[in-house]
N, C-alpha and C positions, 0 to 999 in steps of 0.2 A: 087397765084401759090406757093408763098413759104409757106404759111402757110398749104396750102395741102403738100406739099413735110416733113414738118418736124413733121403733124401728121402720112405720112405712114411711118417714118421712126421709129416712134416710135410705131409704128404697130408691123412691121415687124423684129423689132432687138430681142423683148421680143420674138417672132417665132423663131428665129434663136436658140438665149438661151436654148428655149423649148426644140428644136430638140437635142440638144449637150447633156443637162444633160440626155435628153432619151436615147442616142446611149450612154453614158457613162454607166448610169444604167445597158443598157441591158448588154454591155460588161461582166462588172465586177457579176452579177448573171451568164451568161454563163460560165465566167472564175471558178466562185466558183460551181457551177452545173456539169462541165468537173471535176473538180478536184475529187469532189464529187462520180462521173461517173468513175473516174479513180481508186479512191481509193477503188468503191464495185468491180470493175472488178479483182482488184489484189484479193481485199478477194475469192471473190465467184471462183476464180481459183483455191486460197488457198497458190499466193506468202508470202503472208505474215506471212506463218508458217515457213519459212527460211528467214527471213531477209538477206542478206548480201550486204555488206560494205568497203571499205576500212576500217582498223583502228577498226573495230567490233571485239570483243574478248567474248570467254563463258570458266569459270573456272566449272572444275567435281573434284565431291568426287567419289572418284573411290574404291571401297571394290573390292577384289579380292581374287578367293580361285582356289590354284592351284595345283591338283592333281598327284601323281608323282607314277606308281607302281612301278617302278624300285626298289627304293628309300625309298619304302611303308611311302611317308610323304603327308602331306597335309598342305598347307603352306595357311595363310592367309595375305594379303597386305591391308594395307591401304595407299593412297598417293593421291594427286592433280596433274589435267589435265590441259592446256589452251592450245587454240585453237585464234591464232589471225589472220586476215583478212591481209595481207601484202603486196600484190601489186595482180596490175591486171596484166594477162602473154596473150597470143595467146599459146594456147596448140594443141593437134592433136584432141581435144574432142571441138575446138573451143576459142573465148573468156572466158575465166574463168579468178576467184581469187586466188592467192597463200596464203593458210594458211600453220601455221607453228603451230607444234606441241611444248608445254614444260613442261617439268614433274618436279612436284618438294616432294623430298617425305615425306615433312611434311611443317608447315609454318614455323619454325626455318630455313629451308635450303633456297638456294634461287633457281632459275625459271633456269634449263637445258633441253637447244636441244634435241631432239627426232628424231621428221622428219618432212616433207614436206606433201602437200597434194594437191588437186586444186580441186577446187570448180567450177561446170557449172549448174548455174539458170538461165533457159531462160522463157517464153511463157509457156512451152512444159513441159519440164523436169527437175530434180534437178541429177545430178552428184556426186560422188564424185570418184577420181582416186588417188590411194595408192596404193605403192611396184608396180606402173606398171600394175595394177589392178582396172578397171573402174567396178564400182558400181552405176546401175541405182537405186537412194533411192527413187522420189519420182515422179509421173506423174501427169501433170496439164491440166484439172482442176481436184481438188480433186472431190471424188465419194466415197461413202459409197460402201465397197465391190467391190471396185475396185482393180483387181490384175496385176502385171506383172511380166516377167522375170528380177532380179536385176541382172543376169551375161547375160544378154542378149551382151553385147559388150565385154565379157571378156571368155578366154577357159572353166569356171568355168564350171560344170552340171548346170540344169536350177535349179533355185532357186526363185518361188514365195512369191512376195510381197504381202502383201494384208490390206487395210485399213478397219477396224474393228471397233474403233468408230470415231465418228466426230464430230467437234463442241460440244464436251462436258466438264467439268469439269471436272477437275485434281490437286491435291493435293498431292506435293514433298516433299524432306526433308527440302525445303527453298524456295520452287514453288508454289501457290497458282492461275490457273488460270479456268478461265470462259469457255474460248473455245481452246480445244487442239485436235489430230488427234493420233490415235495410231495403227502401224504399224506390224505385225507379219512376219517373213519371215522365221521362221523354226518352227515345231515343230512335233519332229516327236523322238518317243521312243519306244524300243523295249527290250528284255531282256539282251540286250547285251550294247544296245546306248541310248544317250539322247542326242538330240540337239534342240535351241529354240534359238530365237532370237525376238529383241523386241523394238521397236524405239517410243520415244511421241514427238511428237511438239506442241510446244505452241504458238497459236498467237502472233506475233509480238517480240517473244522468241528465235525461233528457235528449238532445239532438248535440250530437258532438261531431259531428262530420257531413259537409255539402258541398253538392260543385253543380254549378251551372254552366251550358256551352250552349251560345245562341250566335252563330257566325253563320254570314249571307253571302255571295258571292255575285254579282251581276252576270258574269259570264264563266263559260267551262277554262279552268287553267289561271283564273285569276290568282295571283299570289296572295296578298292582301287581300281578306273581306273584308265587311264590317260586322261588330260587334263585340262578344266579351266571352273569355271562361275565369273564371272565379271556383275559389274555394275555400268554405270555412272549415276550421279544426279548433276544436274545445280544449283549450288551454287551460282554464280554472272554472270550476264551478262551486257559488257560495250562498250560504241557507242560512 
């Protein structure tokens, strides 16, 4: 009897082992298969053309030409942007991030305040709310020729978004990527106006390219109008 007792035992214990390092394996494949599962779902949404973070920061070269008829001058700026991630707040737009704006107008000077901003990426949607002014920028999941209202939450007239390419390559003044998404939400010109607007994100980047044109004319043939075109480009980005 005991010699049967300590061949089942040595049966039975190498079973036991078997079974453990099994339910171990499969674990650790599910765990890494979820992650997996987790991370195409963020893409094929398209979160991960906004990253954000605490402690995330994106510095722009910012050219800027700004039109004056009063004044008949046309003034051209060059300076740097940053944009750093600073705490998370409870806003009226929901959980969002506090970024903070800092301009600095060359690299000799150093990094001043500007303003505030809040940031809401959820699932669904990307936010941003400025001067009291909520801006829908982006809806998820991303779609080729997908549009919406970006003053949908705000008094603005309706102003359509619309995504134009996707997942394709793009090439900045210091940005080289594989897969970006670019954005149009104005464009519209007459003999009097020109306005356009223009946003790129890039995988795992966030928004590394923008230009805005907002020039009015009073009369047909005017040289000078009034107002601005600008343009930011993603210079560094740090996590």
């Amino acid at each position: 009897f005991m010699l049967n007792s300590v061949k089942l035992k040595m049966i039975v214990e190498p079973a036991k082992y078997t079974l453990a390092t099994f339910l171990l394996i499969t674990c650790l494949l599910w765990s890494n298969c979820r992650k997996d599962e987790l991370e195409t779902v963020n893409l094929n949404r398209g979160h991960d053309y906004f990253p954000i973070e605490i402690g995330f920061s994106w510095t722009y070269q910012v050219d800027s030409i700004v039109f004056n008829k009063f004044n008949e001058r046309i003034d051209t700026l060059h300076y740097n942007v940053k944009f750093v991630a600073e705490d998370s707040i409870q806003d009226s737009i929901g959980s969002a991030i506090k970024m903070v704006k800092y301009i600095q107008q060359d690299t000799s000077f150093p990094w001043s305040f500007d303003s505030e901003l809040v940031i809401q990426r959820d699932d669904n949607v990307l936010r941003v709310k400025q001067n009291n002014e909520t801006i829908t920028k982006l809806i998820f999941p991303l779609d080729l020729y997908k549009y919406w209202d970006g003053n949908i939450l705000n008094s603005g007239e309706e102003e359509l978004f619309e995504v134009v390419t996707l997942h394709e390559p793009f090439v900045g003044l210091n940005i080289q990527t594989d897969s970006s998404l670019r954005v149009i939400h104005r464009d519209r010109i007459n003999a009097l106006e020109r306005f356009y607007g223009e946003e790129v994100y890039a995988n795992k980047l966030g928004l590394i390219y923008k230009r805005e044109i907002d020039k009015r004319s009073t009369s047909i043939g005017q040289q000078i109008p009034n107002g601005f075109d600008y343009s930011y480009q993603l210079i560094s980005f740090e996590k």
